[in-house]
TORPA-163753 format. One line per 3 residues: number of its first residue (from 1); their letters; for each residue x, y, z of C-alpha. Coordinates in steps of 0.001 Angstrom, whole numbers, plus 524288, in hexadecimal, padded with zeros to 5 digits. Example, Ala and Ser with C-alpha at 12.3 -4.5 7.8 and 13.67 -1.06 7.14 Angstrom:
1 = AS = 8300C:7EE6C:81E78 ~ 83566:7FBDC:81BE4
END
This chain:
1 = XXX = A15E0:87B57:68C32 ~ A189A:86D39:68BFB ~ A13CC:86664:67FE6
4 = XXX = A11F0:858E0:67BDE ~ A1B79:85219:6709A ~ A11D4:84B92:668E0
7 = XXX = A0556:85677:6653B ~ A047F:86404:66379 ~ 9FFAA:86F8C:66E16
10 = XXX = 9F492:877CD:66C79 ~ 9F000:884E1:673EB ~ 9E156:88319:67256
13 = XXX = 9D66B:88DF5:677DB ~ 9D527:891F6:68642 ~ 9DA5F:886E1:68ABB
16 = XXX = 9E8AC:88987:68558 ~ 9E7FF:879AC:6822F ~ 9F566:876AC:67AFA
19 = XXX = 9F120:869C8:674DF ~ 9FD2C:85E8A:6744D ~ 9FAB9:84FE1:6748D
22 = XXX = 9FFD4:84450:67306 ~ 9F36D:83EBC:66DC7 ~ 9EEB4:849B7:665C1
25 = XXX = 9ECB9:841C0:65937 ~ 9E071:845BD:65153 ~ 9D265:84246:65811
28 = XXX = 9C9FD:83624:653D6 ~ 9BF94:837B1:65B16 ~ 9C06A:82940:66315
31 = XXX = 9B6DD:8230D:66930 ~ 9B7A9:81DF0:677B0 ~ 9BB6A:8117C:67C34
34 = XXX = 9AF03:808B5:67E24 ~ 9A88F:80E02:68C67 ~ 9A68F:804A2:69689
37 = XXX = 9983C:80327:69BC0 ~ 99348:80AC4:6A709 ~ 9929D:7FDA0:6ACC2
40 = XXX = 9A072:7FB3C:6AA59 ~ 9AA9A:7FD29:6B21F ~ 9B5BF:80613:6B114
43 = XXX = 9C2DE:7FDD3:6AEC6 ~ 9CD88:805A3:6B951 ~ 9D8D7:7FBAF:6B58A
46 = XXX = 9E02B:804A7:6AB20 ~ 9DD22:8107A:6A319 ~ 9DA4B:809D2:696B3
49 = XXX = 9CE4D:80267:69F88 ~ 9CA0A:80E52:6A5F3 ~ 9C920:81720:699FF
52 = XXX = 9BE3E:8124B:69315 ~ 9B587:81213:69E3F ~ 9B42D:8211B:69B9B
55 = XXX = 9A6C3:821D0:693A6 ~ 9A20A:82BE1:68C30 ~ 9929D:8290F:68E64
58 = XXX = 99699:82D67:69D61 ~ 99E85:83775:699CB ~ 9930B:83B1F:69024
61 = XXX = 987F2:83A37:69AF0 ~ 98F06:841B2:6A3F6 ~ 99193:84B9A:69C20
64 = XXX = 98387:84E80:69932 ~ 9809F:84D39:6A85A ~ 9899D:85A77:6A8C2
67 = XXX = 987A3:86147:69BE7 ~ 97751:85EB6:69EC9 ~ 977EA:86E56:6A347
70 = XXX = 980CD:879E7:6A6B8 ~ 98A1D:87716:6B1F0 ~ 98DFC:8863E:6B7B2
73 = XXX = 99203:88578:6C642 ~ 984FF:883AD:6CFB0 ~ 97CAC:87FB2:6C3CF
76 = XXX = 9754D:871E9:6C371 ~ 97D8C:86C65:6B8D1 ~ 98820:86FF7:6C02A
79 = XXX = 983CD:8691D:6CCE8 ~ 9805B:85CC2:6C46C ~ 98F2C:85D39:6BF8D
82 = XXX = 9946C:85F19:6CB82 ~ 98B96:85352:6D18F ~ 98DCB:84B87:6C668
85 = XXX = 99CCA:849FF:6C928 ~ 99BBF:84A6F:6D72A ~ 99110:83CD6:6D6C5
88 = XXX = 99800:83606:6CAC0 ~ 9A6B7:8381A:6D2B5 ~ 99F21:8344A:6DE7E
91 = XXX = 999B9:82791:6D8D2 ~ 9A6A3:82424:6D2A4 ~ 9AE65:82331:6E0A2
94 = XXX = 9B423:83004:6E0BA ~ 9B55E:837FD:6EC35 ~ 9AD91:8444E:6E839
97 = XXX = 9AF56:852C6:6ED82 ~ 9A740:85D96:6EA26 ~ 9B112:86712:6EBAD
100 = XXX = 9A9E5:87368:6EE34 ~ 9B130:881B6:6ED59 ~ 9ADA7:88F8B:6EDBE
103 = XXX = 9A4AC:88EEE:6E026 ~ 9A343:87FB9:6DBDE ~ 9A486:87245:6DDD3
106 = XXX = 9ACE5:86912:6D85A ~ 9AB46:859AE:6D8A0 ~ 9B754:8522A:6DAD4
109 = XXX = 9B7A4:843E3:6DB5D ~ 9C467:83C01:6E051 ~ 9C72D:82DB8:6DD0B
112 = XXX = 9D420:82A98:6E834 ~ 9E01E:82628:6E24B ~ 9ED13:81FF9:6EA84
115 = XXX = 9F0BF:82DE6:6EAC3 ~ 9ECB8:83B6A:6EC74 ~ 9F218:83EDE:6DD88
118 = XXX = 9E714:8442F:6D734 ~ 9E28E:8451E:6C84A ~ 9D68F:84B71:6C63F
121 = XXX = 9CD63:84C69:6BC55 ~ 9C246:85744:6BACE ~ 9BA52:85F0A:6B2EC
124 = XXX = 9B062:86AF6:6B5E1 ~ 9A287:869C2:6B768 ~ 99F30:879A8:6B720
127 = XXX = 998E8:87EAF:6AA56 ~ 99666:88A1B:6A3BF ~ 9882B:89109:6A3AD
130 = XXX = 97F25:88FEA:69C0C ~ 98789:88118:695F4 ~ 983FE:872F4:69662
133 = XXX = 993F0:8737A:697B0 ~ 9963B:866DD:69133 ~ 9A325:86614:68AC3
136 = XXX = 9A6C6:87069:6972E ~ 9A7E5:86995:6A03D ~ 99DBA:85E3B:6A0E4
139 = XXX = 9A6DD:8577C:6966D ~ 9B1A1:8581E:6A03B ~ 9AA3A:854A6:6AE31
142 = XXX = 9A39A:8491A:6A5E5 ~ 9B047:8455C:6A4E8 ~ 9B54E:846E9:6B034
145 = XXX = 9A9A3:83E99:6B49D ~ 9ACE4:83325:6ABDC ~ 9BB76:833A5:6AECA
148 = XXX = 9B86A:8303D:6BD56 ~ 9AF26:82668:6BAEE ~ 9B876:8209E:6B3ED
151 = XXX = 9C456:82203:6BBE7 ~ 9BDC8:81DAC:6C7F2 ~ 9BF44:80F31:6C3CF
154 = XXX = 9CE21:80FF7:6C6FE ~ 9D445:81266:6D268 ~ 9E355:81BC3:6D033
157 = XXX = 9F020:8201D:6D747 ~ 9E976:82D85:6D7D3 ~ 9DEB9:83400:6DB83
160 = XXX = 9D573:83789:6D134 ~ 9CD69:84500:6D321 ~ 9C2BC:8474E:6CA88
163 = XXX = 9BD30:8549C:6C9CB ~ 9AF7F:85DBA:6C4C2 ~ 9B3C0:86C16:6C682
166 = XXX = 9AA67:87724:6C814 ~ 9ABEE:884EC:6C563 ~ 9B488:882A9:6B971
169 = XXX = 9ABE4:88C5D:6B196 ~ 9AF18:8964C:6BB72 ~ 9BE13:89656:6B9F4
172 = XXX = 9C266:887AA:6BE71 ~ 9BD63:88B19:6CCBF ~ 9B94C:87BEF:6D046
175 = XXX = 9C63A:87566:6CC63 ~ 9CF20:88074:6D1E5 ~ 9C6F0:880FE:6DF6E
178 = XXX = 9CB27:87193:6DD92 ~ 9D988:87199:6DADA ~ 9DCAD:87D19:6E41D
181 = XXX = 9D7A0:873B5:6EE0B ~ 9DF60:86893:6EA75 ~ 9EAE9:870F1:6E82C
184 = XXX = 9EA25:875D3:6F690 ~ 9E8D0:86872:6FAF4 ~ 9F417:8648D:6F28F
187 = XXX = 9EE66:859D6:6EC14 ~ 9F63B:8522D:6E250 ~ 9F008:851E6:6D22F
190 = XXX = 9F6DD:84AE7:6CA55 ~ 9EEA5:84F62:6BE0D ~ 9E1EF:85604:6BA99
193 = XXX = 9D937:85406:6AFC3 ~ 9CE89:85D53:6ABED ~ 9C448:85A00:6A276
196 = XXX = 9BFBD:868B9:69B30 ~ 9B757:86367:69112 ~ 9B8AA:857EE:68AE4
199 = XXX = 9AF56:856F5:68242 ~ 9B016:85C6F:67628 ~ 9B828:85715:66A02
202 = XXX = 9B5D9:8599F:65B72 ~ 9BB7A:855CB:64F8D ~ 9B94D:860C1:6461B
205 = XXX = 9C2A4:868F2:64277 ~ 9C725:877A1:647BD ~ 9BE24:87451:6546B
208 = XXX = 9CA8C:877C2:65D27 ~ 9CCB9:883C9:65F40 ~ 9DA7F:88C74:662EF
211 = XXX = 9DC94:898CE:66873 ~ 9E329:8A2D3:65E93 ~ 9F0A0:8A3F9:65E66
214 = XXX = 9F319:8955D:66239 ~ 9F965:892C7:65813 ~ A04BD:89AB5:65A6D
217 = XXX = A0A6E:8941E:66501 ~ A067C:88372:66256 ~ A0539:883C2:652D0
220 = XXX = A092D:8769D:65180 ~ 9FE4D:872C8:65AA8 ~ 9F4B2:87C4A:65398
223 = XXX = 9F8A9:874E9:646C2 ~ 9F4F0:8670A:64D42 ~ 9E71C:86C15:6501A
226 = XXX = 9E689:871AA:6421D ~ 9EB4F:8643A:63C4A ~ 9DFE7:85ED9:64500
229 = XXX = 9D54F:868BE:63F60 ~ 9D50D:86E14:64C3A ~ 9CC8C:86436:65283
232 = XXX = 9C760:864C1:65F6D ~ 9C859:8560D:66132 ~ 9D1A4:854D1:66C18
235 = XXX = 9D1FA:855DB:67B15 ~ 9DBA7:85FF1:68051 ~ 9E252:86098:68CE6
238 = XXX = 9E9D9:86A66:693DB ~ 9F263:86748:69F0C ~ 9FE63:86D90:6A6C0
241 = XXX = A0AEA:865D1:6A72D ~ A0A7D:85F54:6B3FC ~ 9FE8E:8571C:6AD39
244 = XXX = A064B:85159:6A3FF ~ A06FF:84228:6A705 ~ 9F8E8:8435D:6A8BC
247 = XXX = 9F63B:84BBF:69C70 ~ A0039:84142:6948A ~ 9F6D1:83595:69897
250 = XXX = 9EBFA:83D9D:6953E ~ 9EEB0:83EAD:68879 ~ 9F5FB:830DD:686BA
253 = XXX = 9E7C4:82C63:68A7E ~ 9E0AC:83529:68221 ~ 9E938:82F5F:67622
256 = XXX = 9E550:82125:678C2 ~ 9D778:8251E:6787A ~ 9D7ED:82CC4:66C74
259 = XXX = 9D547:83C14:67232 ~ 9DF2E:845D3:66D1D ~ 9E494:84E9D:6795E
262 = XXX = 9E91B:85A71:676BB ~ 9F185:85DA5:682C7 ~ 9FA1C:869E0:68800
265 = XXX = A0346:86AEE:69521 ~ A0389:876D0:699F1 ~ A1099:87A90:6A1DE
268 = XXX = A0EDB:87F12:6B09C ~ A14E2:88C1A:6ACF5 ~ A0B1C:89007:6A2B5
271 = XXX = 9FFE3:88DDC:6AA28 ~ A044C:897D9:6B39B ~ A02C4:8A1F4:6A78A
274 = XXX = 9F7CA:8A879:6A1B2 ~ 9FB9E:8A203:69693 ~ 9F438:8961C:69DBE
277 = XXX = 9E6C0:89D24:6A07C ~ 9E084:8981A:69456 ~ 9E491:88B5A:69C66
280 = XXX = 9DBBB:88E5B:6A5E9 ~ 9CF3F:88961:6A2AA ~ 9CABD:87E78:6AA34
283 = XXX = 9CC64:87579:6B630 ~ 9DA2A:87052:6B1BA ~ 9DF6C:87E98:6B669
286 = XXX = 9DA91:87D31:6C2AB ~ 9E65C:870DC:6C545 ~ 9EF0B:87B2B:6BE94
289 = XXX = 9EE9E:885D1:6C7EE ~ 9F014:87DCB:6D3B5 ~ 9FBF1:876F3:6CCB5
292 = XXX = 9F484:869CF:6C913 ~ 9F650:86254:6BC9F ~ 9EAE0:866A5:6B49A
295 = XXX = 9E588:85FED:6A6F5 ~ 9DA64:867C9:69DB9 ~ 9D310:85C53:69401
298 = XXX = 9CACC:8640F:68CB0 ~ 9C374:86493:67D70 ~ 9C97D:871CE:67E5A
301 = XXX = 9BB8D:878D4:68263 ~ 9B87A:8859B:6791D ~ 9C2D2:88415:66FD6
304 = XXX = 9BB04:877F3:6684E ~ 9AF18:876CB:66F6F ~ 9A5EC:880D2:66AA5
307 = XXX = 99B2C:87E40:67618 ~ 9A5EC:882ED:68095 ~ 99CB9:889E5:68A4C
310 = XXX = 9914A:8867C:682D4 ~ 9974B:8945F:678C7 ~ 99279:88C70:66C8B
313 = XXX = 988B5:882CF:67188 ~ 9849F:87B66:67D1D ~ 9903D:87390:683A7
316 = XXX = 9886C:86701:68272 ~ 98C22:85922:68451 ~ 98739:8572C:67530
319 = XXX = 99329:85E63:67018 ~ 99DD4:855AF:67557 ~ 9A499:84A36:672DA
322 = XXX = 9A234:83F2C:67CEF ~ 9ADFD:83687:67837 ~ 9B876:8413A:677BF
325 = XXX = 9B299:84427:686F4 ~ 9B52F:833ED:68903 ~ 9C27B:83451:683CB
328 = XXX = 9C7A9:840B1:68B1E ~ 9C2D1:83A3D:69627 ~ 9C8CC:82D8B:69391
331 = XXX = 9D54E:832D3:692AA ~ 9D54E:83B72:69DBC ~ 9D03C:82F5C:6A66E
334 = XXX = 9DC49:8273D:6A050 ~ 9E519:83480:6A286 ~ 9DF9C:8339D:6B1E5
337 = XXX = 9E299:8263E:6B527 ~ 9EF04:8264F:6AFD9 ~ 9F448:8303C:6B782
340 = XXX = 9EBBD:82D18:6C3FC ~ 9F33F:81EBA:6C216 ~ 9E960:8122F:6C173
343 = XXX = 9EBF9:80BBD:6CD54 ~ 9E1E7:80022:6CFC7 ~ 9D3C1:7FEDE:6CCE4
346 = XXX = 9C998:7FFFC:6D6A8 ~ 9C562:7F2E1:6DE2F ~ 9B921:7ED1A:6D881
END
């Protein structure tokens, strides 16, 4: 297991996340750079323009589009998601596909680079029963949403997929249907990022949870969480090694904004254990298993976010944290168009 020099590693919950960062200093909660209006342009001609064109009122309004009702496969929440990020890729320029399998639909939108390398960026619209499904996965789809609006001001050296899965609820069904196709056409991804909630930071202490025994194998990184009163104020991310330039500018982004990212690279050869089933868990797997790179962001789900599922109370947009959303997706957007390469702005 390949771990960073600078922070310590951390098994954390069902998603085996082994947290390790060069920016994991303690959280101040920051506040985002100053939006642009709605009538503003977006500013394509480096990343430090682009960024702050991600807004959090957007991110917020979307958000409570999705979360405005349960979202379970064939429901009318769920056809609202769906047509929500096929009409808002549509409108942006993308070329959108409704890629329809055996049990679902998924809505992929495609922005053309100068070549066929792809990065892709997605998140599940699917929900639970019975949920308003907020934090899981409307956090993560309004993001997704943002990101594109946002990255559709430049123009890159690759080709930019974003993604709304279906069926993750049902045991990733939507994003494997996906990348089994893309595998068989042998399509070239240069990364993948998967938003898996995003939404949910807090600052009191012993709000992140571990999974017994953890602290026999990473103690040092068990102490760092202690020394931090075990604070779920951080964004995690799990990735395997082959994402590691992109995970790197990920978090070098991250740290210029002020999130701590928690980070772990998993090696190739452990994920072909069942050591790496806990691993499992959402749409990043799906890249996995067809031998993509693959990259979780995530507020770590059940293991500090009581509402998981709606299990304590309703997943509603009222219990998260609009900002941390805007600076995950800040970075990530940052992350994207430094490894999709800024190449020159549109023509006006």
């Amino acid at each position: 297991m390949r771990l960073r020099h600078r922070c310590p590693s951390v098994s954390i919950g069902g998603f085996f996340l082994l947290f390790l960062s060069s920016s994991c200093r303690p959280a101040d909660p920051t506040t985002p750079q100053s939006e642009q209006t709605a009538e503003s342009p977006c500013d394509p001609s480096s990343v430090e323009t682009l960024i702050p064109c991600v807004s959090t009122a957007r991110w917020s309004r979307d958000l409570a589009v999705l979360a405005a009702g349960p979202r379970p496969p064939g429901s009318k929440h769920w056809q609202i998601a769906q047509d929500l990020c096929a009409s808002r890729f549509a409108e942006l320029g993308y070329t959108v596909e409704r890629h329809q399998y055996d049990t679902g639909v998924n809505v992929i939108g495609i922005l053309p680079g100068t070549s066929a390398d792809q990065v892709v960026l997605s998140a599940h619209y699917d929900g639970v029963e019975a949920c308003p499904a907020a934090d899981d996965n409307a956090s993560g789809v309004a993001g997704v949403l943002e990101a594109a609006r946002v990255l559709a001001a430049g123009r890159y050296a690759g080709t930019l997929v974003v993604a709304c899965w279906d069926d993750e609820e049902n045991g990733l069904v939507g994003s494997r249907a996906w990348t089994a196709r893309a595998s068989d056409r042998d399509e070239p991804i240069l990364a993948s990022f998967v938003f898996e909630m995003i939404g949910y930071r807090t600052d009191q202490p012993d709000t992140q949870r571990l999974p017994p025994g953890v602290d026999l194998v990473f103690p040092a990184q068990v102490e760092w969480l202690r020394q931090r009163q075990n604070r779920g104020d951080f964004i995690a991310v799990v990735a395997d090694t082959g994402s590691y330039w992109a995970v790197n500018r990920l978090e070098t982004r991250a740290a210029e904004l002020g999130l701590p990212t928690l980070v772990v690279e998993i090696p190739t050869l452990l994920l072909a254990t069942p050591l790496a089933e806990p691993l499992f868990r959402s749409d990043h797997a799906s890249f996995w298993e067809h031998g993509y790179p693959g990259i979780l962001i995530t507020d770590t789900a059940d293991y500090r976010y009581a509402r998981y599922h709606c299990a304590a109370a309703p997943d509603s947009p009222d219990a998260l944290d609009p900002e941390f959303a805007t600076l995950v997706v800040r970075s990530t957007v940052a992350a994207i168009v430094d490894t999709l390469g800024l190449s020159v702005p549109p023509s006006s």
